[in-house]
Phi, psi and omega in degrees: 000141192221123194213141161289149169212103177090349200107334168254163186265154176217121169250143172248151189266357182292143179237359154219167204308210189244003174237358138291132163265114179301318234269301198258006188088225194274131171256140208240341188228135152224143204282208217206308173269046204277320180299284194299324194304293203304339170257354164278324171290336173280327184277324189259007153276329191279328195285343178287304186312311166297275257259030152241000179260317164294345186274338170298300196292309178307317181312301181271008154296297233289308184102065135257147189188136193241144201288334161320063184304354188263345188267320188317314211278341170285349179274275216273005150297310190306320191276329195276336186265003168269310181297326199263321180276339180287309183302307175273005202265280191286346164309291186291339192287326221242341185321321192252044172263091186289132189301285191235169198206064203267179190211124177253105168312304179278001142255025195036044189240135170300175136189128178274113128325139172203176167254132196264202156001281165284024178058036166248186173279134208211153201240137190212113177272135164210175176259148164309325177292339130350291204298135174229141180256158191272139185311334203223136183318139167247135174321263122014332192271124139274305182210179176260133164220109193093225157257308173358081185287127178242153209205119197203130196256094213323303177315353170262343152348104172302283210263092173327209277312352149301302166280008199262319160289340187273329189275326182128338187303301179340315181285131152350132181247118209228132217226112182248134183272350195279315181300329198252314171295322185278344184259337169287339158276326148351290222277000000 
């Protein structure tokens, strides 16, 4: 491909589109809240961070310190469950938050991006037959892939029939009555 650019020619070397990934396919998804999960989450790892290089030191400039031991240890659980519980807090909420979303046609197989722990990028392969939808809606939730919860927001699909094949809506819906009268007479 030759493209002008200014008068001069740039040949470009890309052989696939700009939403194929060789390793992972097509990208069929990309979340929306990618920027903020990583930057709420980066911001309440960095303030933990200060406030456990810090906290040491305001105690001992300052003198505060209380003649109690039972008022020290609720003063400093309170400073320890703000440093510890918020970070892992946002954490469990936000782990199965998909970034990207790709799709290999010829092995019908996803890989999700999500972020792990440590804000890097992390790859989860699954199958479609893999996908579980959960019975009863979750906060949090879309489906299941594997045990895995992934939390992916359908309206951002360029194309429904993607998301409509990842979840299963595709497949033949198949009702048998004979099978549904023999289990009501049962009960």
């Amino acid at each position: 491909q030759v493209t002008s650019f200014q008068g001069v020619a740039v040949r470009s070397l890309c052989t696939s589109s700009p939403h194929e990934h060789p390793e992972h396919g097509r990208l069929v998804y990309k979340g929306n809240l990618t920027k903020a999960v990583l930057g709420v989450r980066f911001f309440s790892y960095s303030t933990s961070i200060f406030n456990l290089f810090m906290m040491p030191y305001i105690m001992l400039k300052t003198g505060i310190g209380f003649e109690s031991l039972l008022i020290q240890a609720a003063f400093y659980g309170l400073i320890g469950f703000f440093t510890f519980v918020t970070p892992v807090t946002l954490h469990v909420l936000t782990k199965g938050y998909v970034i990207r979303l790709y799709y290999k046609d010829e092995m019908d197989t996803y890989t999700a991006i999500t972020y792990n722990a440590i804000l890097a990028e992390k790859a989860t392969v699954f199958h479609q037959k893999d996908v579980k939808i959960p019975d009863i809606t979750k906060m949090f939730t879309t489906f299941y892939a594997k045990t895995k919860s992934m939390l992916v927001n359908p309206t951002l699909f360029p194309n429904p029939q993607d998301y409509n094949h990842l979840m299963g809506y595709d497949k033949s819906f198949y009702f048998n009555l004979e099978e549904e009268k023999e289990a009501g007479e049962r009960k």
